[in-house]
N, C-alpha and C positions, 0 to 999 in steps of 0.2 A: 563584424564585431564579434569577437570572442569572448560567451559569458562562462566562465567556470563553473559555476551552479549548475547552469543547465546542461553539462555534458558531466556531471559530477556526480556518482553515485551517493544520496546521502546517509548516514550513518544510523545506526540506533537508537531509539531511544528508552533510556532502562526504566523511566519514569509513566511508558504511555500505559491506558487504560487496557486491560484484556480483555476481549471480545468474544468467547469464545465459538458465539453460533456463527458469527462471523468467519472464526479460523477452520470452521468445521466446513463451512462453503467453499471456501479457497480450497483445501486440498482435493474439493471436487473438479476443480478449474482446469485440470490436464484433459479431463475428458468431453472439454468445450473449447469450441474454434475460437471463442472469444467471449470475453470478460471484462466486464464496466463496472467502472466503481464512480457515482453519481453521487456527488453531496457538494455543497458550497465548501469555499475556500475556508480552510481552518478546522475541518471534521477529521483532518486525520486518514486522507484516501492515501499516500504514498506511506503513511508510519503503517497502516494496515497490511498495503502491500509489501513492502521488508519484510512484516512477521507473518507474511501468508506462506 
C-alpha cells in the first residue's frame, strides 16, 4: 500500500513556537551517532526537526 505522507517530506511551518535551547542542542547533533527526539504525539518532534 502506497501512503504519500509517509515518504513525503513535510513542509514548514511559519506559525510553530521557537525553541531556542532546543535549536541550540540540534546543531550539536553532527557530532552525535544518534539523536532522539521523545514526546507524545502532537509536541511538535518532526516541526522541530525541519527547523533543527
Amino acid at each position: 500500500m502506497w501512503i504519500p505522507s509517509k515518504l513525503t517530506r513535510p513542509g514548514r511551518l511559519h506559525n510553530a513556537i521557537v525553541r531556542p535551547r532546543v535549536l541550540e542542542l540540534l546543531q550539536q547533533a553532527p557530532f552525535y551517532k544518534l539523536v532522539l527526539f521523545r514526546s507524545p504525539a502532537g509536541y511538535g518532534k518532526t516541526t522541530m526537526q525541519l527547523n533543527g
